[in-house]
C-alpha positions as CSV (number, residue, x, y, z in Angstrom):
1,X,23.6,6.3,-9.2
2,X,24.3,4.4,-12.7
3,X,23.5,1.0,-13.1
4,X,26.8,-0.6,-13.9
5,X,27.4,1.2,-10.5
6,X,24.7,0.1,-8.4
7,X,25.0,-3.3,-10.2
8,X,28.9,-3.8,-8.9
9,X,28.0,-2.5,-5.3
10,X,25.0,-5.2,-4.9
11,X,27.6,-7.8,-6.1
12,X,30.5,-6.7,-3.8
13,X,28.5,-6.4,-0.7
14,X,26.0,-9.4,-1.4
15,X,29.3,-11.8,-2.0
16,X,30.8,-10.0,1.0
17,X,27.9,-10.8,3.7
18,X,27.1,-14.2,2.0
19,X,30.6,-15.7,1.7
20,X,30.3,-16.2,-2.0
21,X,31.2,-15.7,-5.7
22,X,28.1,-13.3,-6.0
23,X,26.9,-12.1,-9.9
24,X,24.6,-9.8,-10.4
25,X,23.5,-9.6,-13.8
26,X,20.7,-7.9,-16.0
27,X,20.0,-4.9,-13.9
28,X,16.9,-3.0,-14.8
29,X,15.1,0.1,-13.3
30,X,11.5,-0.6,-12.9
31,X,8.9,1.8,-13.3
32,X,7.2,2.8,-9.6
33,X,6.0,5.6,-7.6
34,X,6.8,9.0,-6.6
35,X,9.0,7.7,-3.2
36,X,10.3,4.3,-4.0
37,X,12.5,2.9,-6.6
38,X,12.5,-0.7,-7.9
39,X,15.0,-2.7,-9.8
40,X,14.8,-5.9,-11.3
41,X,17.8,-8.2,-11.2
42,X,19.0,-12.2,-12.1
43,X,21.6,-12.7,-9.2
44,X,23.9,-15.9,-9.8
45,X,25.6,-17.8,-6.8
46,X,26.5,-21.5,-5.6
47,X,23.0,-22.0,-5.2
48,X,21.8,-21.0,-8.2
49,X,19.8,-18.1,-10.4
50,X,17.7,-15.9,-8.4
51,X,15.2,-13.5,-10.2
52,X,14.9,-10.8,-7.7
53,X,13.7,-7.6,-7.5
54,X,15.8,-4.5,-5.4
55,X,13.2,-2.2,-3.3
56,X,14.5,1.2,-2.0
57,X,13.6,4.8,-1.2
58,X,13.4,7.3,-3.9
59,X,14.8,10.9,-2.6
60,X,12.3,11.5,0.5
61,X,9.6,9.3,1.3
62,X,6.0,10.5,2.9
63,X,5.9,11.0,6.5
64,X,3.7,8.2,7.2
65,X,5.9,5.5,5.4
66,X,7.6,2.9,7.0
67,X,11.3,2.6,6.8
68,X,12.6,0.0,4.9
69,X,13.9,-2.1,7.3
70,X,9.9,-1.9,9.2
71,X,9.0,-3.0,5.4
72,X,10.8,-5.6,5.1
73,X,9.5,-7.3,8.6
74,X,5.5,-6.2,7.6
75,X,6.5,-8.7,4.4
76,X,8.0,-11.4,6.3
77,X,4.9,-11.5,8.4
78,X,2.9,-11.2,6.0
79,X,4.2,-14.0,4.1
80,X,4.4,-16.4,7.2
81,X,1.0,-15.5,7.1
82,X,0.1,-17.0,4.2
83,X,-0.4,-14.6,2.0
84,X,0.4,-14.2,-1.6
85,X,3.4,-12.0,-1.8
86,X,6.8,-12.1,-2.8
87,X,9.6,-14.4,-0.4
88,X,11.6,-11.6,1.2
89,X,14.9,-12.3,0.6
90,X,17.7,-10.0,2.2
91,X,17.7,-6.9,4.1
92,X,20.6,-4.0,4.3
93,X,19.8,-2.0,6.8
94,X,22.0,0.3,6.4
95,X,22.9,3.5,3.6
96,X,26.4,2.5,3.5
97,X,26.2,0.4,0.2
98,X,24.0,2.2,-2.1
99,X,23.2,5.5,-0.5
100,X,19.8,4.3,1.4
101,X,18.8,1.4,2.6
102,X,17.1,-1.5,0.5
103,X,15.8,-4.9,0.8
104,X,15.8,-7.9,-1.9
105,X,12.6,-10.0,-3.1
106,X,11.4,-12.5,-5.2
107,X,10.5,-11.2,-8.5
108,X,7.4,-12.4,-9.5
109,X,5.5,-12.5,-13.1
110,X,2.3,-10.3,-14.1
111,X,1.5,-6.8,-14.1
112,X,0.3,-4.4,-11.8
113,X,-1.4,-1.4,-13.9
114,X,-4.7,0.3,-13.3
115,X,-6.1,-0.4,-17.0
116,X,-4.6,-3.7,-17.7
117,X,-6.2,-5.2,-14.3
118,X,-9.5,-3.3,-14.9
119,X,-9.6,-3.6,-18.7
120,X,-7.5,-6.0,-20.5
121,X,-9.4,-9.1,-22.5
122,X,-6.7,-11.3,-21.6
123,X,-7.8,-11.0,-17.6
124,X,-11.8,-11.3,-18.6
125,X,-12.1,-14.6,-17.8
126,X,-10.1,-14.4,-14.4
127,X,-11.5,-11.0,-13.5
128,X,-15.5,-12.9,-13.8
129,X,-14.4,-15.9,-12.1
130,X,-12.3,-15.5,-9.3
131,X,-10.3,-12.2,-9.0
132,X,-12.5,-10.7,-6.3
133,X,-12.6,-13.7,-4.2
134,X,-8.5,-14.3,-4.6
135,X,-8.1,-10.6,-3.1
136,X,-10.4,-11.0,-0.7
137,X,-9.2,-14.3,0.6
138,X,-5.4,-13.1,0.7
139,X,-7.0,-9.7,2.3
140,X,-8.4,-12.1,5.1
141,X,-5.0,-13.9,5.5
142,X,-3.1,-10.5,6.1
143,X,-5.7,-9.3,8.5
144,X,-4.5,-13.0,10.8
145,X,-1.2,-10.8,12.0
146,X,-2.5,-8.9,15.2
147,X,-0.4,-7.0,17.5
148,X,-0.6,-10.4,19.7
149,X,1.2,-12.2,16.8
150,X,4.3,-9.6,16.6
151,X,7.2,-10.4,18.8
152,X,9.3,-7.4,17.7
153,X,8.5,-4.7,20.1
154,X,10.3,-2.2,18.3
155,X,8.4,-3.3,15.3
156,X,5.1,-3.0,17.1
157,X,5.7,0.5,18.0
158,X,6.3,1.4,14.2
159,X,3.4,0.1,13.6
160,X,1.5,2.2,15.9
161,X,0.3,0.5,18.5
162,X,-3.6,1.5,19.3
163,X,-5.9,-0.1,21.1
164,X,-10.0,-0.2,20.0
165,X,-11.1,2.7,21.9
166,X,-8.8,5.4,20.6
167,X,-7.7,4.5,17.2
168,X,-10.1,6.2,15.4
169,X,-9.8,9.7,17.4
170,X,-6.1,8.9,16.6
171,X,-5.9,8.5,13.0
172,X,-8.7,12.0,13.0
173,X,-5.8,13.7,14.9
174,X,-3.0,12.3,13.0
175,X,-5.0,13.4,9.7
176,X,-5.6,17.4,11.6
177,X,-2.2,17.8,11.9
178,X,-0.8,17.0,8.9
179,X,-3.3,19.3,7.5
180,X,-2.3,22.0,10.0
181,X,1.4,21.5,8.0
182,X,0.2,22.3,4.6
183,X,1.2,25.9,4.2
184,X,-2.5,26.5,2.8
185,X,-5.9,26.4,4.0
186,X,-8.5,23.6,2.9
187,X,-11.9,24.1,4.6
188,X,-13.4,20.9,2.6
189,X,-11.0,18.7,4.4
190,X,-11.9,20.5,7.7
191,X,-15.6,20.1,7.1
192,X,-15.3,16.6,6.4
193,X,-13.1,15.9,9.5
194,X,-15.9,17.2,11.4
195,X,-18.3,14.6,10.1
196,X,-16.0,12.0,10.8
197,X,-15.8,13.0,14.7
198,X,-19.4,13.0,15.0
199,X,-20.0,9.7,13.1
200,X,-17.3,7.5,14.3
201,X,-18.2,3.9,14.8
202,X,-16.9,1.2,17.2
203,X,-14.0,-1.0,15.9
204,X,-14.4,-5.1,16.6
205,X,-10.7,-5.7,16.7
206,X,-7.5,-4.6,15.6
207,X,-5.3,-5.7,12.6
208,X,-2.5,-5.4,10.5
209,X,-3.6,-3.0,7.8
210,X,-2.2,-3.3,4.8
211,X,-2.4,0.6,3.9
212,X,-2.7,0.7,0.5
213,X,-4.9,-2.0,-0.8
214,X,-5.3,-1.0,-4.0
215,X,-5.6,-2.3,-7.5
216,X,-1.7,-1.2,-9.0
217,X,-0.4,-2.7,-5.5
218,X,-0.8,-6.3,-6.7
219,X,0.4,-8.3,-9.7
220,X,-2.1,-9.9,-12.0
221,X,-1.5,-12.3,-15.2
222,X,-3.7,-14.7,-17.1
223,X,-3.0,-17.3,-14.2
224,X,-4.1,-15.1,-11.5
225,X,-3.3,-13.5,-8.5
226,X,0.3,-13.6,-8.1
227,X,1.4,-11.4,-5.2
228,X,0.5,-8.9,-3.2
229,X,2.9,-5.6,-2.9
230,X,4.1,-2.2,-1.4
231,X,3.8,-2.3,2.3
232,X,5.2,1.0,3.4
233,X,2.2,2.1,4.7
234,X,1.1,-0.9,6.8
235,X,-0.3,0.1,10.7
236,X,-2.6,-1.6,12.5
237,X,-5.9,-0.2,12.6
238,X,-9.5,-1.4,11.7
239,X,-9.7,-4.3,8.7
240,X,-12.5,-2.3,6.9
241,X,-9.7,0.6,6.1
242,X,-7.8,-1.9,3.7
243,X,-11.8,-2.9,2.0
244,X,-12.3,0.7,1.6
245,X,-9.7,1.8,0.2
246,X,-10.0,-0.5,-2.4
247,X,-13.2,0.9,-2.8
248,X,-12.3,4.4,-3.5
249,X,-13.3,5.6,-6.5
250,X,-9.5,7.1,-7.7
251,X,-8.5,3.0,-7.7
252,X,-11.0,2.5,-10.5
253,X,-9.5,4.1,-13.4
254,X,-12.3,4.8,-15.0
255,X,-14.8,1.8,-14.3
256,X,-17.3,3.7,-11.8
257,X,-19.4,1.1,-12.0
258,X,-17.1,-1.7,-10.3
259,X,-16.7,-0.3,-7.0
260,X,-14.4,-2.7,-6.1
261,X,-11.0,-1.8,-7.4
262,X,-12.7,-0.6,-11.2
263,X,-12.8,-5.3,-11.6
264,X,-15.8,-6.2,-9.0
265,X,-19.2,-5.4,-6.7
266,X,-18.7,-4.8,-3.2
267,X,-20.9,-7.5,-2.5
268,X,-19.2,-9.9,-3.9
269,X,-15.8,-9.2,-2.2
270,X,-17.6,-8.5,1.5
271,X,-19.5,-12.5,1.0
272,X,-15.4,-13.7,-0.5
273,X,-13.8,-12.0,2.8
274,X,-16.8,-13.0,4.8
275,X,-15.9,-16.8,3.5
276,X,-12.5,-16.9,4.5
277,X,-11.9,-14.9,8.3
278,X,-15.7,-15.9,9.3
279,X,-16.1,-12.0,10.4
280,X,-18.7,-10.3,8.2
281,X,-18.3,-6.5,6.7
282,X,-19.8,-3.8,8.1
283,X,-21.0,-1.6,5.2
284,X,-21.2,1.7,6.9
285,X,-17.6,1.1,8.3
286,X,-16.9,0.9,4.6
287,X,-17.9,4.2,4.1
288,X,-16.9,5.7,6.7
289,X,-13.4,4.6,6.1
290,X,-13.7,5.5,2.3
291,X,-14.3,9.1,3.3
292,X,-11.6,9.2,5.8
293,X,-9.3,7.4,2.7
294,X,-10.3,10.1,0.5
295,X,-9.4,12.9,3.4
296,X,-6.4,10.8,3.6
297,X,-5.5,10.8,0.1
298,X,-6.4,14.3,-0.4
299,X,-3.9,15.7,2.2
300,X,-1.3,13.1,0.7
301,X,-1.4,14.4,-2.9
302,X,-1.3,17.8,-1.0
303,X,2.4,17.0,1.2
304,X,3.6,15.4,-2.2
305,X,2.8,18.8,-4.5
306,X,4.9,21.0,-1.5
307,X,7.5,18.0,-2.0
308,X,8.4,19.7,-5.8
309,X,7.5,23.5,-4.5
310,X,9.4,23.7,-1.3
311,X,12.3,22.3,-3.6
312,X,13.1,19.1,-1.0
313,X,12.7,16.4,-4.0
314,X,11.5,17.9,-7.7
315,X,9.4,15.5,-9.8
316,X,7.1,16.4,-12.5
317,X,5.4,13.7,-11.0
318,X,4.9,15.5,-7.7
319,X,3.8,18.2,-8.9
320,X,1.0,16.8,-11.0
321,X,-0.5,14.7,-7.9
322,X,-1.5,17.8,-6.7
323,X,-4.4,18.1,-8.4
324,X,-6.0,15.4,-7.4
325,X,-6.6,16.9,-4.3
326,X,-10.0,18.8,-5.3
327,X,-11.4,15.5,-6.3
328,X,-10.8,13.6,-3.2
329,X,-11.9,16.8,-1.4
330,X,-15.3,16.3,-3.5
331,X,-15.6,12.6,-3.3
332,X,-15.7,12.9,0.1
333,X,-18.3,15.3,1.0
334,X,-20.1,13.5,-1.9
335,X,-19.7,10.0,0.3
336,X,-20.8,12.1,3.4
337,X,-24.2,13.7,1.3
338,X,-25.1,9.9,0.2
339,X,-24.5,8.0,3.9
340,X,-26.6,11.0,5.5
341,X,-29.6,10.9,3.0
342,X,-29.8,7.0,3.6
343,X,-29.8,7.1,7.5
């Protein structure tokens, strides 16, 4: 759909729902991922100019996504929880307006890429001082919402509902058979799958996970911290997922040496998280949740490459992911040599 198009349907069904002389104006795509699309727009009413931002799905979505409806209740939770994220503002439901459902939030200031947040001088001061302990803190905040706190059944269930004793033999099983659907064979994956049976540790509570904790998943500017995104992925599971996957080497784009994100020490950000929920981190959960990740991510960039073959949803894009696979495949068994030589 064009823009002037997509621009007029917003304005006709916003004005419609709110009972008012709706303008949208200044209608931009956004640069995103491979599944979602993102548009930037100033919409005018009675009550003012709003600098928002329109989230929804890009041709087909990964299995394990949330709808965008689910989405946009993980974000209001998450923001009631105190966390630093953009106010969600409206949600349509429905695919009746623009072809898919989408939802409208605040747009807020900074920027999200891997080698600005890792590398630019104008974050050196921020990224010595405090950036580890802001992401940590808001980490902590996110981790509050506990199955406990959600009143939304339906929402719950989405969410996937697990209890202490079976997540983890869940999310192994969950991970076998979307492996079983690639249409080839990857005995790494397997192998590593098989360590993560036998070492499985226990699991103090369970948490909203965030899903994709990651440094390009949260806006940074000279100020600092300014929000937290992209919950599509959100479950509840273990809290030492969302501090491993930050972890993962991929998320440093090039600065091996700061394990945390390619900007910190994992030290550092297990004492910051400590500080704030009063639970500390468990380091070998860490890793054993980085290796799982990297399974994770390696059957991920797998189901998006046999996106563009199969001929579902072509994207240069897709088919370029694919290749990442063989490195998370490595990093993996790499993780799994180091934790086994040290016990």
């Amino acid at each position: 759909m064009e823009i002037k198009e997509l621009q007029e349907k917003v304005e006709l069904h916003l004005s419609s729902v709110w009972k008012d002389n709706v303008k949208v104006s200044q209608m931009q795509h956004l640069s995103g991922g491979a599944c979602q699309d993102n548009y930037a727009l100033d919409l005018i009413s009675k009550s003012g100019k709003q600098s928002l931002v329109l989230r929804t799905d890009k041709g087909a979505s990964l299995l394990s996504s949330l709808s965008k409806k689910d989405e946009f209740k993980v974000a209001e939770l998450v923001y009631k929880a105190g966390v630093k994220t953009p106010t969600p503002v409206f949600l349509e439901e429905t695919s009746e307006v623009i072809g898919s459902p989408f939802f409208l939030m605040e747009k807020i200031g900074g920027k999200a890429t891997g080698r600005y947040i890792t590398k630019d001088k104008e974050l050196d001061s921020y990224r010595k001082s405090q950036m580890v302990s802001d992401l940590a803190a808001n980490l902590a905040k996110l981790h509050t919402v506990k199955p406990s706190s959600v009143s939304d059944e339906e929402l719950k269930q989405k969410l996937k509902f697990v209890t202490k004793e079976n997540y983890v033999s869940i999310a192994i099983s969950d991970l076998r058979q979307s492996l079983d659907e690639l249409p080839e064979s990857h005995p790494a994956i397997e192998l590593c799958l098989f360590w993560l049976e036998s070492n499985a540790p226990s699991i103090d509570d369970i948490v909203l996970v965030h899903g994709d904790f990651r440094t390009g998943n949260f806006m940074m500017n000279s100020e600092g911290l300014q929000g937290i995104l992209d919950y599509e992925f959100a479950h509840f599971g273990d809290r030492h997922e969302d501090i491993a996957w930050l972890c993962m080497r991929d998320w440093r784009f090039g600065r091996l040496n700061k394990e945390v994100g390619g900007f910190g020490d994992r030290k550092d950000f297990y004492q910051a998280y400590q500080n704030t929920s009063g639970i500390p981190v468990d380091p070998f959960k860490v890793t054993f949740w980085e290796i799982m990740g990297n399974v994770r991510w390696a059957i991920g960039s797998a189901q998006q490459t046999e996106r563009h073959i199969s001929g579902k949803d072509k994207g240069i894009e897709l088919a370029a992911i694919g290749r990442r696979t063989a490195e998370m495949e490595w990093e993996a068994m790499r993780l799994i040599e180091e934790v086994s030589n040290a016990i």
